[in-house]
N, C-alpha and C positions, 0 to 999 in steps of 0.2 A: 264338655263344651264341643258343638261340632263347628264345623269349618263353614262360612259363608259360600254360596257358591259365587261371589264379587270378588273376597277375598284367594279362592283359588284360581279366580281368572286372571287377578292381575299377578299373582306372583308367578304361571306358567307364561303369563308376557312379558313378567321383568327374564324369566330362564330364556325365553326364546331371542330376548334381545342380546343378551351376554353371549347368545350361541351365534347371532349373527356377527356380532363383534369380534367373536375367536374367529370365525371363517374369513371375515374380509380379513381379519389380520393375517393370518395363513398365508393367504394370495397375496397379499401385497409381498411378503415378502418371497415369495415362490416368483411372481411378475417380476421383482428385482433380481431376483438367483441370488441371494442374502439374507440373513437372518437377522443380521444386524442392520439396522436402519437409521438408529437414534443411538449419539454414543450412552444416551441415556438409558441403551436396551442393555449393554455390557462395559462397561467404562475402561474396565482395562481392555476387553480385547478393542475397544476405538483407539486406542490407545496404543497395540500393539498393531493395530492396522496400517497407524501412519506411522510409525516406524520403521513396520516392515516396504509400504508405500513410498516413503523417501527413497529407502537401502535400491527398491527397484528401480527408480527414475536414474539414480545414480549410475547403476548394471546399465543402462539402455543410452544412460548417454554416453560413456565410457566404450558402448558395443558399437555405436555411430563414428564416435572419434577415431575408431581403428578401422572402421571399412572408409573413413577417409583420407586417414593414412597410408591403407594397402595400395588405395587407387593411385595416390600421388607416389607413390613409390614402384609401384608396378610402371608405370606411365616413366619416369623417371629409367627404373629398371632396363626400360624398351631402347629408353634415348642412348643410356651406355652403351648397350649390345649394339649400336649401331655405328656409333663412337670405335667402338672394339673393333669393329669390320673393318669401318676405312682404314685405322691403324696399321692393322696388320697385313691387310694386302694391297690398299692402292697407293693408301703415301708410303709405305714400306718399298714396297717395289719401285715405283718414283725415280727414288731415292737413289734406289742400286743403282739402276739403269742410269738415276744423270752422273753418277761418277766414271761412266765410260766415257775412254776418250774419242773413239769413232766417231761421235757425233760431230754434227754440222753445226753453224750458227743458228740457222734455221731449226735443224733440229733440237738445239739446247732451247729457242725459244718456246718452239710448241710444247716441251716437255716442262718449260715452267708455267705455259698456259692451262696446262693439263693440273701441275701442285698450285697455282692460283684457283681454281674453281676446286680442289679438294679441301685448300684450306677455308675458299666459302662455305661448303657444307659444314665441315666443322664449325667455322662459326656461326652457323643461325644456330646448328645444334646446340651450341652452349648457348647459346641467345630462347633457346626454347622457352614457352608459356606453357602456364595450363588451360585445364576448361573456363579458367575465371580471368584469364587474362596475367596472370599472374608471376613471374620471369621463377624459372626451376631456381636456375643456379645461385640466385643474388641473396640466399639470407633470408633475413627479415625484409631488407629493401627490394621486395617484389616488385615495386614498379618501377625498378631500375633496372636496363640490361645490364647484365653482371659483364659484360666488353665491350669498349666502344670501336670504331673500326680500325683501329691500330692493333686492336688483340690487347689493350689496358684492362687489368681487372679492374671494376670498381660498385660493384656488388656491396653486400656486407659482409663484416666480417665475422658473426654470427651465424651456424645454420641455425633452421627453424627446427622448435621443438613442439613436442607436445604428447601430453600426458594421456598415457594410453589404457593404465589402471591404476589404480591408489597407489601409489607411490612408488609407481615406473613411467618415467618420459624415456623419449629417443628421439633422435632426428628424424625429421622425415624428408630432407632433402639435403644433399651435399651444395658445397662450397663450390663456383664456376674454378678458381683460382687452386682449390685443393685435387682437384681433375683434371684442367689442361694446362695449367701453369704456363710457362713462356713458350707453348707450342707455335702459335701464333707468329710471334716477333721472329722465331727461328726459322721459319716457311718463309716467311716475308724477304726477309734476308736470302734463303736460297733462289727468289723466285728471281728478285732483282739480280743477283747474281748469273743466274741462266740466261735470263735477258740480253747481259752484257754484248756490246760488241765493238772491238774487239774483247775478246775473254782474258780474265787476269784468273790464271789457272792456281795460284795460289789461295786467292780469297773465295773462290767457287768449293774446293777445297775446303778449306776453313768453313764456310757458308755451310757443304750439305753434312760435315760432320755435328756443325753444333743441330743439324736438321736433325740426323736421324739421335744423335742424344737426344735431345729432347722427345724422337719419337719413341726411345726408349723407357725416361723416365714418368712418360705418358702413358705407357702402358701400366707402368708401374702402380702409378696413383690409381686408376682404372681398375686396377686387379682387385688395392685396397677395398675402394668406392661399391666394386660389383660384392665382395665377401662380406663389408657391412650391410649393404642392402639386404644380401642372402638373412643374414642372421636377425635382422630384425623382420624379415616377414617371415620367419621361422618362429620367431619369438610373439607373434601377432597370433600365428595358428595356434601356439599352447592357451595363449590367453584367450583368445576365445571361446575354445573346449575349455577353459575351467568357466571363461563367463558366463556361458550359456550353461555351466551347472550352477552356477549360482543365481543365476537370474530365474531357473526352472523350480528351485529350492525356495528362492524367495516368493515368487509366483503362489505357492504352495501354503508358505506362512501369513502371506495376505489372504489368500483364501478361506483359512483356519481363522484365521481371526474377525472375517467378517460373516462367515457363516457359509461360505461359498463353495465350500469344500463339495463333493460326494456323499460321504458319508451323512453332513447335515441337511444338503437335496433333499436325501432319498428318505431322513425321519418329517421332513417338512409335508411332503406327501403324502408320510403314513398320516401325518396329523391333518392332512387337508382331508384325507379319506373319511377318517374319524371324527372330523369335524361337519364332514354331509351327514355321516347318519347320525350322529346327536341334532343335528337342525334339523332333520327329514323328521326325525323321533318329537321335537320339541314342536312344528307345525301339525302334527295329527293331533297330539295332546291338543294343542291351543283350538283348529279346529272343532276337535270334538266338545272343547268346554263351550265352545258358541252356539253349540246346538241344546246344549242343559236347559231346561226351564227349569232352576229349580228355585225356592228363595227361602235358603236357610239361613236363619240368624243364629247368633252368635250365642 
């Protein structure tokens, strides 16, 4: 029985259409950089792709949460050190200086003009916002000043937390009330005191001692405040060296499973290669059968 020559045209045209269907398929998925397209092409690995897919979203939001924190704490960080300065050298010094008794009336005034506009800067500092408008010191109650102008705390009494990886939070802002506590009321008290005239040298007295306790115990809290901060942006740089190995890991497992990888690249290629010359191969065939006259029956 020979072969028709009808019958070898159309089966080199059903071959050459199955070659152009392996080739577009090739490309399509080389144009996507995936092998997989349909989870219908590998079911577990769609399968392992949005598992691995979620685990990353999770890494990337966890990697946001922490450079949001760095910032609010960094930012925070600044306000302390600045905090720390006046402390230690202009109300500090202040201080000395108004328990001299040399001074004039005049002069005890302008030196409590001088701790009135130190205890202002300290209080916008503890009154400080962020970029969003948002009061550092007050807690959760952000849009409360954490003092009103008496030097009352009245913030929250919560700081803010927040979750920096699976199952580690930390604060990201201290309490106005756990950093300057009754700094305020103690100023206040000495400045009125300086003012006095005549001076009652006992309660002036009495006045800059509970001053500089208080600027003691302010330091105090302060020292606290700055070695928590230190520690948890310490603890912010380990977590992110391991997150960015796991987000690099995970990265990887996604790729594996959708085809994206390297390795499947570079066999996708060989097969697109392999896939011109079967098609190049299967158009000359078809080609040359169009020019047959011949008409062999069956």
């Amino acid at each position: 029985m020979r072969l028709s020559t009808l019958y070898m045209f159309k089966q080199n045209a059903e071959s050459m259409s199955q070659r152009v269907s392996e080739n577009n398929n090739i490309y399509l998925r080389l144009s996507a950089g995936k092998s997989l397209l349909r989870a219908s092409d590998d079911p577990q690995g769609a399968t392992d792709a949005v598992k691995n897919q979620d685990a990353l979203a999770k890494l990337e939001l966890y990697r946001s949460v922490r450079s949001g924190a760095r910032s609010a704490m960094e930012h925070e960080e600044s306000i302390l050190s600045s905090v720390g300065s006046i402390i230690t050298t202009s109300l500090t010094e202040k201080i000395i200086a108004a328990k001299s008794d040399t001074y004039s009336a005049e002069d005890r005034a302008a030196l409590g003009k001088e701790l009135s506009g130190i205890r202002g800067t300290l209080f916008d500092l503890a009154n400080t916002r962020d970029s969003q408008g948002r009061y550092i010191f007050s807690g959760y109650h952000t849009d409360t000043a954490p003092f009103d102008a008496a030097g009352n705390y009245q913030g929250g009494s919560e700081a803010r937390q927040q979750t920096v990886a699976d199952g580690t939070g930390m604060s990201v802002s201290r309490l106005g009330d756990a950093v300057f506590g009754d700094i305020f009321a103690d100023l206040d008290k000495a400045v009125a005191e300086l003012s006095r005239d005549p001076i009652d040298r006992d309660e002036l007295e009495k006045a800059l001692s509970a001053a500089s306790q208080a600027v003691d115990k302010g330091m105090d809290r302060l020292g606290k405040a700055q070695a928590e901060l230190g520690t948890h942006l310490q603890q912010l740089d380990s977590l992110d060296l391991s997150g960015e190995s796991l987000i690099n890991d995970t990265i990887v497992k996604v790729q594996n499973a959708i085809g994206a990888d390297y390795g499947t690249m570079t066999s996708l290629i060989m097969d697109s290669k392999m896939s011109e010359y079967a098609l190049n191969a299967s158009m000359m065939v078809f080609q040359s059968m169009q020019k047959m006259n011949l008409f062999n029956k069956l």
